[in-house]
C-alpha positions as CSV (number, residue, x, y, z in Angstrom):
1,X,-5.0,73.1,46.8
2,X,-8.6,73.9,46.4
3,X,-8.3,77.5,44.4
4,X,-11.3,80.0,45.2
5,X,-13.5,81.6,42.4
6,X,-11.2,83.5,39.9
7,X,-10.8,84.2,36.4
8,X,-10.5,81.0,34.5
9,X,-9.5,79.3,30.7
10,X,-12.4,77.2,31.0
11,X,-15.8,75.9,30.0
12,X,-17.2,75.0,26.8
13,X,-14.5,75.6,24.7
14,X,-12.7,77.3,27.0
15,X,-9.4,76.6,25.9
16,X,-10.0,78.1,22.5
17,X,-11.6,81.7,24.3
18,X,-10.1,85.1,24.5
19,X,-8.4,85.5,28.0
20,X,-9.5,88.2,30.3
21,X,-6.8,90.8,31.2
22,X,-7.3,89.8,34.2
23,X,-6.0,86.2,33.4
24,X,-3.1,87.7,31.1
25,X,-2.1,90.0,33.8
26,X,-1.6,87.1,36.1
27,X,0.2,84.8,33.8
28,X,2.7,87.7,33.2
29,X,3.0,88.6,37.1
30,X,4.3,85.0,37.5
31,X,6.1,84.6,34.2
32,X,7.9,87.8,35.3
33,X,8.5,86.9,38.8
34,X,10.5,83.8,36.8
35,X,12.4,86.4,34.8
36,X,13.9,87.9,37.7
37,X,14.8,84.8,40.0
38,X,16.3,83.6,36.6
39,X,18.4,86.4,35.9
40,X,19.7,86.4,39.6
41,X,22.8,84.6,38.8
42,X,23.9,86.1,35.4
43,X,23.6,89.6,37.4
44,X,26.4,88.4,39.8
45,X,28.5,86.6,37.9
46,X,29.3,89.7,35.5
47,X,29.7,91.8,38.5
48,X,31.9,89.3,40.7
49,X,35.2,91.4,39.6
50,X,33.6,94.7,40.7
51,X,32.5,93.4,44.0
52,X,35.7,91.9,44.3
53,X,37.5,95.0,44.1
54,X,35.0,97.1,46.0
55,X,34.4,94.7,49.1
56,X,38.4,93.2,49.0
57,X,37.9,89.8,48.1
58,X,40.1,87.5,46.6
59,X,39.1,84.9,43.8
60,X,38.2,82.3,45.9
61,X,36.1,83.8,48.2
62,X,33.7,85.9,45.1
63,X,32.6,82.3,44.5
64,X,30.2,82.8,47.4
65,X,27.6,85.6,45.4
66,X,26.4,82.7,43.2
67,X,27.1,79.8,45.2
68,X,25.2,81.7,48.0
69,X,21.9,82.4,45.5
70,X,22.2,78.3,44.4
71,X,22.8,77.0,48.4
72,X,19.3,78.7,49.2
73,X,17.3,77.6,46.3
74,X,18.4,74.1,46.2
75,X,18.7,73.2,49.6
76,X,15.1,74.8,50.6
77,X,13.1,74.0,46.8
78,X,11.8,70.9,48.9
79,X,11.1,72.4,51.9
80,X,9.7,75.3,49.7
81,X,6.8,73.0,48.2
82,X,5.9,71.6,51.7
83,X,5.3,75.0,52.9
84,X,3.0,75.7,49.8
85,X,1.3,72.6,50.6
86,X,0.7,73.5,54.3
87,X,-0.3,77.5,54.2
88,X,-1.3,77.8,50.4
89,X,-0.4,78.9,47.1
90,X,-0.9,82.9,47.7
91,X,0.4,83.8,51.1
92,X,3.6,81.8,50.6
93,X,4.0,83.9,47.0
94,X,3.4,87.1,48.3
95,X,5.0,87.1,51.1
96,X,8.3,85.8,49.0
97,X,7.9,88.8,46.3
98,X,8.3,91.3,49.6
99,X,11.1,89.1,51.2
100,X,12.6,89.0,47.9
101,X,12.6,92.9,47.2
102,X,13.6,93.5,51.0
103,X,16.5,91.3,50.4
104,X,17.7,92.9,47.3
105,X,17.6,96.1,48.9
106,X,20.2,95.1,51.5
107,X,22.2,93.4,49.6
108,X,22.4,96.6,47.6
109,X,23.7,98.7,50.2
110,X,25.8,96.0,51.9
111,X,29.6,96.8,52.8
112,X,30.5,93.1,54.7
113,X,30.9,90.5,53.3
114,X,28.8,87.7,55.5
115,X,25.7,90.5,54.6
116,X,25.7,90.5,50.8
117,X,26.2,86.5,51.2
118,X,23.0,85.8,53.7
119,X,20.8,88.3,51.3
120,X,22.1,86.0,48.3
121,X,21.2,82.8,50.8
122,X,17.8,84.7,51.5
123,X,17.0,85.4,47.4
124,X,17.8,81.7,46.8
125,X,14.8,80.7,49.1
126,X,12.2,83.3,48.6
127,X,13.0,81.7,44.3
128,X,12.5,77.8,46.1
129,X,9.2,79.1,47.5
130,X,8.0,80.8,44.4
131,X,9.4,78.3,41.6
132,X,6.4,75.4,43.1
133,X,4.1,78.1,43.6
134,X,4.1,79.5,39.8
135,X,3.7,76.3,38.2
136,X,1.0,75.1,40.7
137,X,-0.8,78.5,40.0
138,X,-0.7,78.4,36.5
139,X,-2.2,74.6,36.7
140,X,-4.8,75.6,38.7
141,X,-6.6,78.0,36.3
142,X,-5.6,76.9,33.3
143,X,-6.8,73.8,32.4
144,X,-4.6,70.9,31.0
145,X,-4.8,71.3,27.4
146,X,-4.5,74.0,24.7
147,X,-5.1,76.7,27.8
148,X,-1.9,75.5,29.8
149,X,0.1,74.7,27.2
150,X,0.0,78.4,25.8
151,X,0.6,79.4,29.7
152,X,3.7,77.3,30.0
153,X,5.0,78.2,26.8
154,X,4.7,82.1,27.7
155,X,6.1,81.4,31.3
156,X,9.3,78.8,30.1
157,X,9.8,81.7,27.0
158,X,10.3,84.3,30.1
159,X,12.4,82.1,32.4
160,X,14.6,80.7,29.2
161,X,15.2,84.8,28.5
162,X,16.1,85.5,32.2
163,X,19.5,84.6,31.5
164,X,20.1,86.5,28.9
165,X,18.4,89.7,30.1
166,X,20.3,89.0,33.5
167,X,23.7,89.4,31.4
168,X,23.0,92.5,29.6
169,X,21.2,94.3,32.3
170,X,24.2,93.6,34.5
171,X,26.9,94.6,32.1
172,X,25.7,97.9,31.7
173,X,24.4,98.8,35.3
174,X,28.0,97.5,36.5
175,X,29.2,100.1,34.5
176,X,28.0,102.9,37.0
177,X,28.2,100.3,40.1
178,X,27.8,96.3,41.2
179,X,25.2,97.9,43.9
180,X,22.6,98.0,41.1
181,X,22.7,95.0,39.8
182,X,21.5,94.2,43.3
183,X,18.9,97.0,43.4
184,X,17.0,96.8,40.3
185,X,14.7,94.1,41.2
186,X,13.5,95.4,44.3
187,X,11.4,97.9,42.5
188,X,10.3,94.9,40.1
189,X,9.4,92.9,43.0
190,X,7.3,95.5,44.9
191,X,5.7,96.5,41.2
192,X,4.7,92.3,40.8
193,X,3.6,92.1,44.2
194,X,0.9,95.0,43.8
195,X,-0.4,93.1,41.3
196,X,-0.3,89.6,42.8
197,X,-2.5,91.0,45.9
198,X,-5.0,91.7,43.5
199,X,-4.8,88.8,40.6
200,X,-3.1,85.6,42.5
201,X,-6.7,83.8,43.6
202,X,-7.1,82.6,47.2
203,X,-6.6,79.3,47.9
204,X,-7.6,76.5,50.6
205,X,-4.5,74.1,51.5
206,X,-5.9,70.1,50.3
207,X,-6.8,68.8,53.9
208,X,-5.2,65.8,52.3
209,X,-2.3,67.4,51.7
210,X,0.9,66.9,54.7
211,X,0.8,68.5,57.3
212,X,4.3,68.3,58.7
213,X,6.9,70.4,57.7
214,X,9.8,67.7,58.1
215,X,11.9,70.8,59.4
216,X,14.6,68.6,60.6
217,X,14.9,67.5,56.6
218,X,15.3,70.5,55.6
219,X,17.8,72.0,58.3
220,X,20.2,69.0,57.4
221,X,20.4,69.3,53.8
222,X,20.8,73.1,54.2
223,X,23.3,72.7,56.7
224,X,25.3,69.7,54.5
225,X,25.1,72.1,51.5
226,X,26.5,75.1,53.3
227,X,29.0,73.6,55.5
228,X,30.1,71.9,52.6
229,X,30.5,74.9,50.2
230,X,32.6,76.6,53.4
231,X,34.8,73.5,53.9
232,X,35.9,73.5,50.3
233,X,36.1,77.2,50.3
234,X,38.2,77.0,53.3
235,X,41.2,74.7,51.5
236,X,42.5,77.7,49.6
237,X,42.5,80.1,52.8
238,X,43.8,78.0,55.6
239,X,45.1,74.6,53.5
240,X,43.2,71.0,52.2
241,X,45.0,69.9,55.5
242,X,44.0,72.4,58.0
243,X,42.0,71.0,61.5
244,X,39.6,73.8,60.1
245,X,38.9,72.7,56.2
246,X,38.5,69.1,57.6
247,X,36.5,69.5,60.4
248,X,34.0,72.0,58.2
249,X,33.7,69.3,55.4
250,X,33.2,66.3,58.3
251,X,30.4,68.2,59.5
252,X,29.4,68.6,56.2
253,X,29.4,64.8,55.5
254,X,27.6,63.9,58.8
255,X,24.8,66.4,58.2
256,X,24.3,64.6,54.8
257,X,24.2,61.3,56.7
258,X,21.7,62.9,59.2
259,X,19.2,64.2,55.6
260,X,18.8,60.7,54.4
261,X,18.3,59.1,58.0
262,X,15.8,61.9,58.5
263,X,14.0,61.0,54.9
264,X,14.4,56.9,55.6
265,X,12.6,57.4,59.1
266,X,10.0,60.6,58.5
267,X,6.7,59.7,58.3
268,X,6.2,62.7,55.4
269,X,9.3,63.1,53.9
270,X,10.4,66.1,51.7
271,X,11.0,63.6,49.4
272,X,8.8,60.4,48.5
273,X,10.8,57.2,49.3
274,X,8.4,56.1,45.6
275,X,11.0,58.2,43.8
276,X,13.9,56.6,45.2
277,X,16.0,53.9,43.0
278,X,13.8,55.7,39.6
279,X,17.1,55.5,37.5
280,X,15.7,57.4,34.8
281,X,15.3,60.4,37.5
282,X,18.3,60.2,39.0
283,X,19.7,60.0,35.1
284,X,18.1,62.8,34.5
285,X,18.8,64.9,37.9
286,X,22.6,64.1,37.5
287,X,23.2,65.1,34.0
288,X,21.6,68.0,34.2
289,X,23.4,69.2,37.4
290,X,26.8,68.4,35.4
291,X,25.6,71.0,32.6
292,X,24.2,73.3,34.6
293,X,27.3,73.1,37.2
294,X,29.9,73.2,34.3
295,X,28.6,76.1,32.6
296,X,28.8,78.1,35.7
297,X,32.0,76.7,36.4
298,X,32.8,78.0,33.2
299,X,31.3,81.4,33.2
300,X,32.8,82.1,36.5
301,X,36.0,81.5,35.1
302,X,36.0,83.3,32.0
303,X,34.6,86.6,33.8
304,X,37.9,86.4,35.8
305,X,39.6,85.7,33.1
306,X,37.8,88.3,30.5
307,X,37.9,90.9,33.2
308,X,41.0,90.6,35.0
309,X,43.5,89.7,32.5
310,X,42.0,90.6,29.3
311,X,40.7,94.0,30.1
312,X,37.1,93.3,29.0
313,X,34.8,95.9,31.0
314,X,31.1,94.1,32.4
315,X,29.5,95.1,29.4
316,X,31.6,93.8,27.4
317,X,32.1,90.3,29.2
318,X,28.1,89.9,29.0
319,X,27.8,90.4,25.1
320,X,30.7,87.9,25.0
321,X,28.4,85.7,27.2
322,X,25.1,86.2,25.1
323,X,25.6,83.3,22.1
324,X,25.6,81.0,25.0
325,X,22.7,82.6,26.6
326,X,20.5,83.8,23.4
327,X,19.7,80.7,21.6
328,X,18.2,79.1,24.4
329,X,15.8,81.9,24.3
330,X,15.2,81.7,20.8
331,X,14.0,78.6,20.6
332,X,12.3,78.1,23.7
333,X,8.7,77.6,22.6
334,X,9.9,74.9,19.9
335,X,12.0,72.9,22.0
336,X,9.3,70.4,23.4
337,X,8.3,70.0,19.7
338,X,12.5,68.7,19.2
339,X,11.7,66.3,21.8
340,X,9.0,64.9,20.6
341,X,10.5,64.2,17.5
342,X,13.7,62.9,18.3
343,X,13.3,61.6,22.1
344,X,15.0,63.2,25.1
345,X,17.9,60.5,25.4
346,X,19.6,61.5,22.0
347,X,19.3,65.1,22.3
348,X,20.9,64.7,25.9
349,X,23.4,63.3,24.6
350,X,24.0,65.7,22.1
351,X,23.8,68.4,24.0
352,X,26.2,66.8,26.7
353,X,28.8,66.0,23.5
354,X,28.6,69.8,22.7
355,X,29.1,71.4,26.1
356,X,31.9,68.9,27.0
357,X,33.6,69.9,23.6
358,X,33.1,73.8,24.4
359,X,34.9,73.6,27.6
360,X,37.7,71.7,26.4
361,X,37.9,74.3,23.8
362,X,38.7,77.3,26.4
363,X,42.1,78.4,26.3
364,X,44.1,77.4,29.2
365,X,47.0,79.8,29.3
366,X,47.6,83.2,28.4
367,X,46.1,86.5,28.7
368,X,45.6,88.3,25.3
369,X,42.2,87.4,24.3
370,X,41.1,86.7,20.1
371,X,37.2,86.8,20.8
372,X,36.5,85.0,17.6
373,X,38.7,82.0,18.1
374,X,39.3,81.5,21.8
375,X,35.7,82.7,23.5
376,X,33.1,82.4,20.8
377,X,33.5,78.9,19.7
378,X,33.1,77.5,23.5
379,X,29.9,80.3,24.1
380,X,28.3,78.8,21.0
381,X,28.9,75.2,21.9
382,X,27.3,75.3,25.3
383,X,24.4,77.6,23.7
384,X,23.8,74.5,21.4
385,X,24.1,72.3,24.1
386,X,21.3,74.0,26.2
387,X,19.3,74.2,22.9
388,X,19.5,70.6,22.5
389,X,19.2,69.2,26.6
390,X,17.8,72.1,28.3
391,X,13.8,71.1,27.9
392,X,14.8,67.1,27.2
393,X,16.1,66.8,31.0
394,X,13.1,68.2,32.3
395,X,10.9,66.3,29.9
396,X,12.9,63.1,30.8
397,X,13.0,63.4,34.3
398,X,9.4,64.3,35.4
399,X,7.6,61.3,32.0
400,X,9.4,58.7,34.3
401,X,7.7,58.9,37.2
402,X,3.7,58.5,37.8
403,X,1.4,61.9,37.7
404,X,0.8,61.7,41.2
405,X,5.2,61.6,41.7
406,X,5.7,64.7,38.9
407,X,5.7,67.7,41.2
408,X,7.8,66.0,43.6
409,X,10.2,64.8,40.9
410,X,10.1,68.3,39.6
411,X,11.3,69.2,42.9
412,X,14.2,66.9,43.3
413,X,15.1,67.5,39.4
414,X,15.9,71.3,40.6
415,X,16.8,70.7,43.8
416,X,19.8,68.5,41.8
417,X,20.6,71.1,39.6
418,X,21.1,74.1,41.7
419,X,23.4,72.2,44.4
420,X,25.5,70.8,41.4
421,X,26.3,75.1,40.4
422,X,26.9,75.9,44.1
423,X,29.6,73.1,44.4
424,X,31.2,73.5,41.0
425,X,31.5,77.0,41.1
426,X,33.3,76.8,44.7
427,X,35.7,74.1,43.1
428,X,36.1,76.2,40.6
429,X,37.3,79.6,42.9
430,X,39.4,77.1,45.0
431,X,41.2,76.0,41.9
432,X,41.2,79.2,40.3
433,X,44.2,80.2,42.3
434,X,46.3,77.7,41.3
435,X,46.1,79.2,37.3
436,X,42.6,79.0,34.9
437,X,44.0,75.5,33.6
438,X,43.0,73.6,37.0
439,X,40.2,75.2,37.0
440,X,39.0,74.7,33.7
441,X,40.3,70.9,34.0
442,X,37.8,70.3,36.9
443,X,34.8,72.3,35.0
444,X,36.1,69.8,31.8
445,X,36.0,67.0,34.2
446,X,32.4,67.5,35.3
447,X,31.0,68.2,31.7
448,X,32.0,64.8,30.7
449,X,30.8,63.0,33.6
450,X,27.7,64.7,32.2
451,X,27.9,63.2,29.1
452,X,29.2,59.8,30.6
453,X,25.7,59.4,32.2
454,X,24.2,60.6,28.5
455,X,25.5,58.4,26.7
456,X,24.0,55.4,29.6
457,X,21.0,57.0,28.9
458,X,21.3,55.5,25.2
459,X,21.8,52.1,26.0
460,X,18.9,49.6,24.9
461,X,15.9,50.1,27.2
462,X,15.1,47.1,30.2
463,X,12.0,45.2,30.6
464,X,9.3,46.0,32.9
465,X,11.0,46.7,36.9
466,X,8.5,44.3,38.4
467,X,8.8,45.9,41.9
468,X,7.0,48.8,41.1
469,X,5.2,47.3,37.3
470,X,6.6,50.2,35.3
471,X,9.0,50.6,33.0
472,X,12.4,51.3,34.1
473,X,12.8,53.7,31.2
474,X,10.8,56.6,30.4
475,X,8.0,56.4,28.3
476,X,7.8,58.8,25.5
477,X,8.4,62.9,26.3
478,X,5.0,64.3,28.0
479,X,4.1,67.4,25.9
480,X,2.7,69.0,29.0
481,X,5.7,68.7,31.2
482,X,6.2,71.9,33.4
483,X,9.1,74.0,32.2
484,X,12.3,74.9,34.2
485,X,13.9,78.1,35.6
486,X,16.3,79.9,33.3
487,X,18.7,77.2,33.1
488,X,18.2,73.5,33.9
């Protein structure tokens, strides 16, 4: 992108100069922006019960609220950057802001089902489209340095709170009704997007940059994520054996099959055929899906649990969710200074250790709840764990790859992590029925692959890969590494 005259941290000394208002009030219109796209899932998961029992459904079919949110922003964050590279940084973020706000509004007011699902689908995008665009605005006018690292720290400090704020906003508007934990940021939205029309600066798409939009790409992995998500929620509701479940999960399969013939033969794929084989990436991309996937695995469970058999009300259930949240936020603008000092690999693996202990901690059976023994020990385990891994993955994934690869690793870091919580948490709602301890077995299950692939990641480093002259492990954490959205 070629950014227009605007408001700058630069010249002599520019890094160490006051910042305009100007320049503060468009760091906070994206660091917000981040706030609400991160808080999209914690709002629906403390109201799932409510929507359940408003709209009719049954466990496994509540699943779809967040799976529907993390479909849309993992299956479209590639094709999300591509469009940012084609028509520019500001119409693409405007225009997702008003999408975004339209979106919540319906899903607001929405008595069907397949509705409140598609505005989820629709949020999940409008967040792929605005997730490349925030980080390639803020490294645009702030130059790399002092400037941009006091930008990133303010903008991963808002999306690490998200979370948090997402569970206590939620808890007490579901209180008066589920409809406003939907409504709420449609206001926000509107509010940012007066503010990005003035303050986002226009922007001239790199001429170098691709010009196709590899549509077919991105319609295949789309249609392999939601066809997959359908066929697996379909086993509880018609059988595992049904023509129906199987024929939804073959299509599934051969539209995955048709995504990586589409990248092998595209001349501009979504994503670079350089990153393929990078183990440390796909290290990286895998263990963090497995966190990310088992604690909302986990959370999904324990609202149904908290809510339906242990008579917790929403705001209750999300202050029993903050100690897992919380500390994440807390430490936030410290945690690249952790990895520095003690490397990515062993605070992966830490961090795996403790969330694969907190989910085996969960109790399986039973319905009277002690907070202090049976829910509090897991939350603060997988808060630790997120302390620990949640900026080390990140870190990890995009030192691995050459500068010139970093955005698009970036990309295929996230794009990882979100499918990873729409799959889990639909295993987890088609297991649910069968008792929590099947369900909690398979989010168990998934936590310590997680730390299976940790635990590689401490293994003596190799020698040079001499098909590509690199490393094949990571060099030491980049300080600068761009920060990630909420959760992993």
């Amino acid at each position: 992108m070629r950014p227009s005259t605007t408001p700058r941290a630069d010249g002599p000394g520019g890094a160490d100069r006051r910042w305009s208002p100007a320049l503060w009030g468009l760091l906070f219109v994206l660091a917000a922006n981040m706030l609400i796209d991160a808080l999209e899932v914690s709002v629906a998961l403390v109201a799932l019960p409510a929507i359940g029992d408003d709209l009719g459904l049954a466990p496994h079919e509540l699943h779809w609220v967040v799976s529907g949110f993390a479909a849309g922003f993992g299956a479209l964050l590639l094709f999300g950057g591509r469009l940012v590279a084609i028509l520019g940084r500001r119409p693409v973020y405007l225009a997702a802001l008003l999408v975004f706000a339209a979106a919540s509004l319906v899903g607001a007011l929405a008595d069907h089902t397949a509705l409140l699902v598609a505005t989820r689908f629709v949020k999940g995008f409008c967040a792929a489209l605005t997730a490349p665009t925030g980080l390639a605005i803020i490294a645009s006018v702030f130059p790399e340095g002092r400037a941009r690292s006091r930008a990133l720290s303010v903008y991963s400090l808002f999306g690490a709170s998200g979370f948090s704020v997402g569970l206590l906003l939620s808890g007490a508007l579901t209180e008066v009704s589920w409809r406003w934990t939907f409504a709420f940021p449609a206001p926000i939205a509107l509010l940012l997007f007066a503010f990005a029309l003035r303050l986002i600066p226009k922007d001239t798409p790199d001429p170098k940059a691709p010009r196709r939009y590899d549509a077919l790409g991105a319609l295949s992995l789309t249609s392999a994520t939601l066809l997959a998500v359908a066929g697996i929620a379909a086993g509880p509701a018609f059988g595992w054996g049904h023509p129906l479940t199987l024929g939804v999960l073959l299509l599934a399969a051969l539209s995955a099959v048709l995504f990586v013939r589409v990248e092998r033969t595209a001349p501009q794929p979504l994503l670079p055929r350089e990153l393929v084989g990078r183990r440390t990436l796909l290290r990286s991309a895998l263990g963090a899906g497995a966190l990310n996937g088992s604690y909302l695995g986990l959370l999904l469970v324990s609202t149904l649990h908290l809510q339906r058999q242990a008579g917790y009300g929403p705001w209750q259930t999300g202050l029993a969710f903050l100690p897992a949240a919380a500390p994440l936020a807390l430490t936030a603008l410290h945690s690249g200074r952790y990895v520095t000092r003690f490397g990515p690999a062993r605070l992966i693996a830490a961090g795996a250790a403790a969330a694969s202990l907190g989910c085996l901690l969960y109790p399986r059976e039973g319905t009277a709840v002690r907070y202090a023994t049976d829910v509090l020990p897991t939350m603060l385990l997988v808060g630790a764990a997120f302390v620990l891994a949640f900026t080390a993955f990140h870190m990890q994934a995009t030192s691995s790859v050459p500068e010139h690869l970093r955005s698009s690793a970036g990309g295929f870091y996230q794009t990882a992590v979100q499918l990873a919580a729409a799959l889990t948490t639909v295993l987890c709602a088609a297991l649910y029925p069968a008792g929590r301890g099947p369900a909690l077995a398979l989010v168990t299950a998934v936590a310590l692959a997680g730390l299976a692939v940790a635990l590689r990641g401490l293994l003596p480093r190799r020698t040079a890969d001499p098909a590509r002259g690199t490393a094949a492990e990571p060099p030491p954490a980049d300080r600068t590494s761009e920060p990630t959205r909420g959760r992993p």
